[in-house]
N, C-alpha and C positions, 0 to 999 in steps of 0.2 A: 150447086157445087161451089159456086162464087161466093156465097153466102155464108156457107160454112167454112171454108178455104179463111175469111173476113174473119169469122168467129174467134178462129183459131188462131189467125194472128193477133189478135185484138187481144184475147187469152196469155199465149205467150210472151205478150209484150208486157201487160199487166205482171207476169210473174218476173220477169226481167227485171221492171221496175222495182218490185215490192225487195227483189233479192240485191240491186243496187244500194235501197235506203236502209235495206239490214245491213251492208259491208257498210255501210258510212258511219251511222250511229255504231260500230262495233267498232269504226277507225277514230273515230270520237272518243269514246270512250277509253281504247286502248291510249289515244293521247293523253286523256286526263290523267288515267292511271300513270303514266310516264312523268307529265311536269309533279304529280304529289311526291311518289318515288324521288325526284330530283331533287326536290323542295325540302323532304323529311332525310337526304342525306347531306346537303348544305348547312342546314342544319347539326346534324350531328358534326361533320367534318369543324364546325364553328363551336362548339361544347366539347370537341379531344382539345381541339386548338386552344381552348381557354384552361382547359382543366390542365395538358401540358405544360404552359404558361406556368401556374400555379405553381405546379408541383416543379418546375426547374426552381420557379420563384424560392420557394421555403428550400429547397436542399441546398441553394447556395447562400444563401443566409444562414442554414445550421453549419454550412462548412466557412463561412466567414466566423461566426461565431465560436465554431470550436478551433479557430485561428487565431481567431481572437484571446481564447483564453489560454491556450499556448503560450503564444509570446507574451502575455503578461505572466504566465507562471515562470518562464525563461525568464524575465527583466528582473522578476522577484526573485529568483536564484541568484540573479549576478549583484543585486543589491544586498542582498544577506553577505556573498562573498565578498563586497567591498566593504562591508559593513566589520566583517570576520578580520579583513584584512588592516583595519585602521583607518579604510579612506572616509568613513561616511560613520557620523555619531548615533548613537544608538536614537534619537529625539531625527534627525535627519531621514535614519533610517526609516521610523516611525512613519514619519509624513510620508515619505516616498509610497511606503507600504500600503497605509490608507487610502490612499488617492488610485494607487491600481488596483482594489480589491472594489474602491468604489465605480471605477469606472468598468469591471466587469459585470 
């Protein structure tokens, strides 16, 4: 009776064990899975962040830009109308013109 009482503990502990080292390697595992997950959304969070970056970058440059051509088309009206009005020679005018068309 002693013997087999021994067997069976011996048995039951063996499967004890064996179902410990399954939960470990499955809590192992579940960790790994977890830091890649972290890893591959760090990641991404770092590629909106750049590509955000970006894309503010170029829309305030197109709206600099189209600010820019703005007020030079503004400065070239009011040049034409000093021009119209006698204050600025038509050779004056010229250069002024040139120089804002070039610098757009």
């Amino acid at each position: 009776m002693r013997a087999s009482a021994a067997a069976s503990n011996a048995a039951i502990a063996k499967e004890v064990a064996q179902k410990r080292a399954h939960i470990a390697d499955g809590k192992r595992e579940s960790q790994d899975f977890v830091r890649r997950i972290q890893e591959e959304l760090a990641d991404a969070k770092q590629e909106l962040k750049s590509l955000t970056a970006g894309t503010k970058a170029k829309v305030s440059s197109k709206v600099a830009k189209t600010k820019a051509a703005h007020d030079s088309l503004s400065l070239l009206q009011k040049l034409k109308e000093a021009r119209d009005a006698g204050l600025l020679t038509q050779e004056e005018f010229e250069q002024k013109r040139t120089k804002l068309v070039a610098d757009l």
